[in-house]
C-alpha positions, -999 to 999 in steps of 0.1 A, spaced: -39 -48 -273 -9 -34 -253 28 -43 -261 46 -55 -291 18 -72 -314 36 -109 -320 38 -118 -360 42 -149 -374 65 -156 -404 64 -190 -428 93 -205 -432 113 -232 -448 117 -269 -442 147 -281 -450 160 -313 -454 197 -314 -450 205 -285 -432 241 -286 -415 253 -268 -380 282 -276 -361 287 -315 -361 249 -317 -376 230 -326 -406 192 -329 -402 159 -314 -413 152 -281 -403 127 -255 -405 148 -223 -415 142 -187 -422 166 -162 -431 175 -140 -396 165 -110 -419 129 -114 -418 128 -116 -378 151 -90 -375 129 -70 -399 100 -72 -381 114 -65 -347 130 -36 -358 97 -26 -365 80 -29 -331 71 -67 -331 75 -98 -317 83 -130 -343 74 -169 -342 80 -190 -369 55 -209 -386 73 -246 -405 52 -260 -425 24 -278 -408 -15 -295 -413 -36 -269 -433 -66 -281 -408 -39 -262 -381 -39 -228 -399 -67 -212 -383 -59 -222 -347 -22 -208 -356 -34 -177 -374 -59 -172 -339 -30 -171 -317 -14 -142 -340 -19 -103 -341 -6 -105 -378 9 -127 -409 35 -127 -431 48 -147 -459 84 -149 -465 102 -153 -500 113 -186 -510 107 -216 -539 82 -205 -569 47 -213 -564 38 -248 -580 22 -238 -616 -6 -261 -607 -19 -243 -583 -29 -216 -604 -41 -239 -634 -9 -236 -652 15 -264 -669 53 -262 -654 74 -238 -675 112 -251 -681 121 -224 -660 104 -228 -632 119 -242 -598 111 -274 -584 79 -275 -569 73 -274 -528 42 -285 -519 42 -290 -480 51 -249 -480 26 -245 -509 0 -262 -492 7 -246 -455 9 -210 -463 -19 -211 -487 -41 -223 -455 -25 -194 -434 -35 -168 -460 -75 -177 -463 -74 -182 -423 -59 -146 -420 -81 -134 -450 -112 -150 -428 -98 -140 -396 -94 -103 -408 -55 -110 -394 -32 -83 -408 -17 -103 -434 23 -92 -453 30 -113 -483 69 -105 -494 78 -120 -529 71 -157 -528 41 -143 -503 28 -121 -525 27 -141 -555 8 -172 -531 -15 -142 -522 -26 -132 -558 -24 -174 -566 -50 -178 -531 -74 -156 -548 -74 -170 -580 -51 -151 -601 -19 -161 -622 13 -159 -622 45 -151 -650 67 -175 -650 98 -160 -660 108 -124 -662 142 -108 -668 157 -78 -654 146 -84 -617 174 -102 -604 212 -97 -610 226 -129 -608 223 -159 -585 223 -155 -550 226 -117 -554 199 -93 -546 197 -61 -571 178 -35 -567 152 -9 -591 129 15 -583 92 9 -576 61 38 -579 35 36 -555 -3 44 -572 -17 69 -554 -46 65 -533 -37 32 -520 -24 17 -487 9 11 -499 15 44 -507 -2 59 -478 31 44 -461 53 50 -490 40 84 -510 72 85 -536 89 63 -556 118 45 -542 143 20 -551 140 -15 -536 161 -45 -534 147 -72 -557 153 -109 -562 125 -129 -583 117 -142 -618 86 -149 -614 54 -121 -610 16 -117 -610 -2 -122 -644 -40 -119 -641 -50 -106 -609 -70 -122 -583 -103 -112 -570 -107 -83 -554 -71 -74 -550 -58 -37 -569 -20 -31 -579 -5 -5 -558 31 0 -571 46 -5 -605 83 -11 -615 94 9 -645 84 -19 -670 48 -20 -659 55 -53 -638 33 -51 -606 54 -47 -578 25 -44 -551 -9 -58 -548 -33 -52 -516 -68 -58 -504 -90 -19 -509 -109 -29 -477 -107 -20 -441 -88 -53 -436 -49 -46 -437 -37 -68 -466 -7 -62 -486 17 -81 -511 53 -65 -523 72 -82 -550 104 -75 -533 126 -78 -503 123 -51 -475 140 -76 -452 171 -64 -474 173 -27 -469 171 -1 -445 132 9 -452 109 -1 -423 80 22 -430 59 -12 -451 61 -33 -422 59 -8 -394 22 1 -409 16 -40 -408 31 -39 -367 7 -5 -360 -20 -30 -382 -17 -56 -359 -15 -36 -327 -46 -22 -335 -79 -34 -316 -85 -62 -339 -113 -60 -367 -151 -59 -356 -170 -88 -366 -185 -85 -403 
């Protein structure tokens, strides 16, 4: 491949979203996540909510993946009865970026999963989720920020070797694992604040928001990922 590798990010649908004289349904995504991944060396499309049976012709026409934050995974999903406080459930998005992850699991696309992503990533693999944590978020509609330690050894930390602090907005976190995937960063109070694929395929979940901050070096290894060859055929 030569050029700027072109990633696709999930986004919202909306229905009642308002612009200038207008109110209609909208497929939105905050301008952080683009920005986010340009600034890193790519090019961006956004992927609304759409037919699973269209996942895999979508995920063809990609060089990588990612899943963008947003509502909390429907507990049913993950075999799990609704917890008081959990969000109301979304289950076009649920349903959509669950199909893009096993197309760019089976496609060996380089695959990002950011909060909400990362959590849909364990769920697609079979693991559970928490449904409520404190201390990861400072209040609503404000991001806050703790640090995270990388475990050695693993992708993550090949990008990010030391511990750093990241901004964070979530109550909600893995549980049991899913197969196959390792942790590769911890916050302080053990929660699992990474989780990636130990395979030649470039797979990789964070529990926070680098769309927030200033650190590019997570999704610049997904852009150098996805401008990359492409994986041989198993």
């Amino acid at each position: 491949m030569t050029g700027r590798p072109l990633i696709g990010i999930s986004t919202y649908l909306e229905a009642g979203a308002r612009w200038g004289v207008w109110e209609l349904e909208a497929a939105l995504l905050a301008a952080a996540y683009p920005r986010l991944v340009q600034r890193a060396g790519g090019l961006t499309a956004m992927l609304p909510p759409d037919d699973p049976a269209h996942a895999a012709a979508t995920v063809a026409r990609l060089d990588g993946v990612v899943i963008a934050g947003g509502p909390d995974v429907d507990p049913a999903r993950y075999g799990a009865e609704r917890s008081p406080r959990t969000g109301p459930p979304a289950p076009e998005r649920d349903a959509w970026e669950l199909a893009l992850i096993d197309a760019a699991l089976d496609a060996r696309v380089p695959l990002l999963g950011i909060c909400r992503g990362m959590q849909l990533l364990n769920v697609a693999l079979g693991g559970t989720l928490v449904q409520h944590l404190d201390g990861h978020a400072e209040a609503v509609g404000v991001f806050g920020g703790h640090p995270v330690k990388p475990v050695p050894g693993t992708r993550y930390a090949e990008a990010v070797p030391e511990e750093t602090t990241v901004p964070t907005y979530h109550h909600q976190a893995v549980d049991r694992l899913g197969e196959g995937l390792v942790p590769s960063a911890h916050a302080p109070d053990g929660t699992v604040e990474a989780l990636e694929l130990p395979s030649a395929d470039w797979v990789l979940g964070v529990q926070w928001h680098p769309e927030m901050g200033e650190d590019l070096r997570v999704v610049r290894a997904l852009v150098r990922a996805a401008s990359g060859p492409g994986p041989s055929a198993p």
